[in-house]
VOGU-3710 file (C-alpha; in Angstrom, 3 decimals, decimal comma):
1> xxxxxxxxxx> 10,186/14,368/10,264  11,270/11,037/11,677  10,471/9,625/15,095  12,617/7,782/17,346  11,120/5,258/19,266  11,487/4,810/23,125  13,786/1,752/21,801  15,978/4,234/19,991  14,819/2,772/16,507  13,931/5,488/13,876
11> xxxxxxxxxx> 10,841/4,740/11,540  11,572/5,221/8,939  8,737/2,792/6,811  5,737/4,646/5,932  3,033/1,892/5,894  -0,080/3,049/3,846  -3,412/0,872/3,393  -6,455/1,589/0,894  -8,347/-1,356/0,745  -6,485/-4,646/0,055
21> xxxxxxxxxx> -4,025/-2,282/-1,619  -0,924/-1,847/0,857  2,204/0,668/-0,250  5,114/0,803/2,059  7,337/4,223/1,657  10,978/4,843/2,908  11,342/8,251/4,137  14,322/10,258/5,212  14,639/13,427/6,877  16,854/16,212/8,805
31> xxxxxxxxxx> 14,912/16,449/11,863  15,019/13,207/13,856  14,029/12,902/17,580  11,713/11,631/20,553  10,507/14,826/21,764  7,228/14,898/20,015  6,691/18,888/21,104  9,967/19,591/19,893  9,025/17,527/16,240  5,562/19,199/16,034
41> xxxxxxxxxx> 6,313/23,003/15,620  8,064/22,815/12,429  4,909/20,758/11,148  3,269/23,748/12,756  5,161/26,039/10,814  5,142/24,767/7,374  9,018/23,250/7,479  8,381/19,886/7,301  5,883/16,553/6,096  4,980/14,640/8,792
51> xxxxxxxxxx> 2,748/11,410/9,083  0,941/12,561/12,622  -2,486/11,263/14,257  -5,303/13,715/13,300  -5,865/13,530/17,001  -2,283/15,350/18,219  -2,884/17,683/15,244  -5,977/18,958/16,460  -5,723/22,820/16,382  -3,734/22,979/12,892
61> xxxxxxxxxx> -6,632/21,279/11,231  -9,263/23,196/12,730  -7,033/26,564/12,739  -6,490/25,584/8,843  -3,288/26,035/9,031  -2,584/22,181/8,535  -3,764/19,809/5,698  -5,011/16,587/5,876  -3,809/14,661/2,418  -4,128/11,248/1,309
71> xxxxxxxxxx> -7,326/11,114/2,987  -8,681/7,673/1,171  -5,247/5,632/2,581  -4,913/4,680/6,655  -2,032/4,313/7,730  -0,652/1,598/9,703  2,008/0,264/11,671  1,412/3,215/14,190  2,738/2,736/17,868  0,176/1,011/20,080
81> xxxxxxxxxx> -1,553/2,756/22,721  -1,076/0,938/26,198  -2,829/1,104/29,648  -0,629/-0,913/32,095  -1,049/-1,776/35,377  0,303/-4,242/38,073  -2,510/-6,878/38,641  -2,690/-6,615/42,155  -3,974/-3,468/41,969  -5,997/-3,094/39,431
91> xxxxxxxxxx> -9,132/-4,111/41,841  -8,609/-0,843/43,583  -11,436/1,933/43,395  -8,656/4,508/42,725  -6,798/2,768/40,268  -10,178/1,608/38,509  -11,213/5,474/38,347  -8,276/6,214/36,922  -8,382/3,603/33,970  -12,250/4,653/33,519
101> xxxxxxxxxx> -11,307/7,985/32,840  -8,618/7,105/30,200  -11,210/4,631/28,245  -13,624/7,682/28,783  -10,900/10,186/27,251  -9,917/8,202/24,274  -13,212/7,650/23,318  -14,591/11,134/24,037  -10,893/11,776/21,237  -12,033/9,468/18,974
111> xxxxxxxxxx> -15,380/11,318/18,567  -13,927/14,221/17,989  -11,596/13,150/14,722  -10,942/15,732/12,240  -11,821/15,654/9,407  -14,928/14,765/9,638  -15,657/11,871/7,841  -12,616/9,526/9,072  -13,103/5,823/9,147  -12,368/4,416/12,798
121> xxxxxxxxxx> -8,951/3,509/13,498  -9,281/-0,181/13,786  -7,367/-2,117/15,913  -3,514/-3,094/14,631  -0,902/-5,501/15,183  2,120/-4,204/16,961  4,690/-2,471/14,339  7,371/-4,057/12,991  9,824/-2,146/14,813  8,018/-2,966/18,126
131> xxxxxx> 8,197/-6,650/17,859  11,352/-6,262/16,899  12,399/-4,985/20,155  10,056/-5,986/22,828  9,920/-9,669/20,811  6,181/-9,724/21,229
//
């Protein structure tokens, strides 16, 4: 499964890191799309590979009916996770409550990680594919 990024690029590079050790894989696939729903349920089903966030895949791993593999690599170059907000208003009680309870929620996620045992996700650069097209 291949995803298509909001920029219309598909990754296709597979960025894996164990240690100073760093392996970069080109994939290729039939199912290619944005929808990440839509891409999901054949994972779901047992139709395709798929590099996913332990996070999204949540009820597979704890149903069982998904397997974690290559459990000693991390992989990188994921897409960045972004909070933004206009300055002016990021004083405002409402919009402050709002940005507490998304720190709250992504740590209460990261708590949770399955499988037990996961290193922390540390902080990344921004992808390849993301500087590429947002020239940051």
């Amino acid at each position: 499964m291949l995803y298509r990024t909001p920029y219309g690029e598909i990754i296709r590079r597979w960025i894996f890191e164990r240690g100073r050790e760093r392996i970069e894989v080109e994939v290729d696939g039939w199912l290619t799309g944005d929808h990440r729903v839509a891409l999901d349920a054949p994972v779901f089903e047992g139709q395709l590979v798929a590099r996913l966030n332990d996070l999204t895949t949540r009820v597979g791993l704890e149903a069982g009916t998904l397997q974690p593999v290559l459990l000693d690599w991390v992989g990188a170059s994921s897409p960045p996770l972004n909070l933004l907000i206009r300055k002016a208003v990021s004083r405002q009680p409402r919009v402050r409550a709002v940005v507490d309870f998304l720190a709250e929620a992504a740590a209460e996620l990261v708590r949770q990680r399955l499988p037990a045992g996961l290193r922390p996700v540390r902080p990344a650069q921004r992808p390849d594919w993301f500087k590429r097209r947002v020239g940051g």
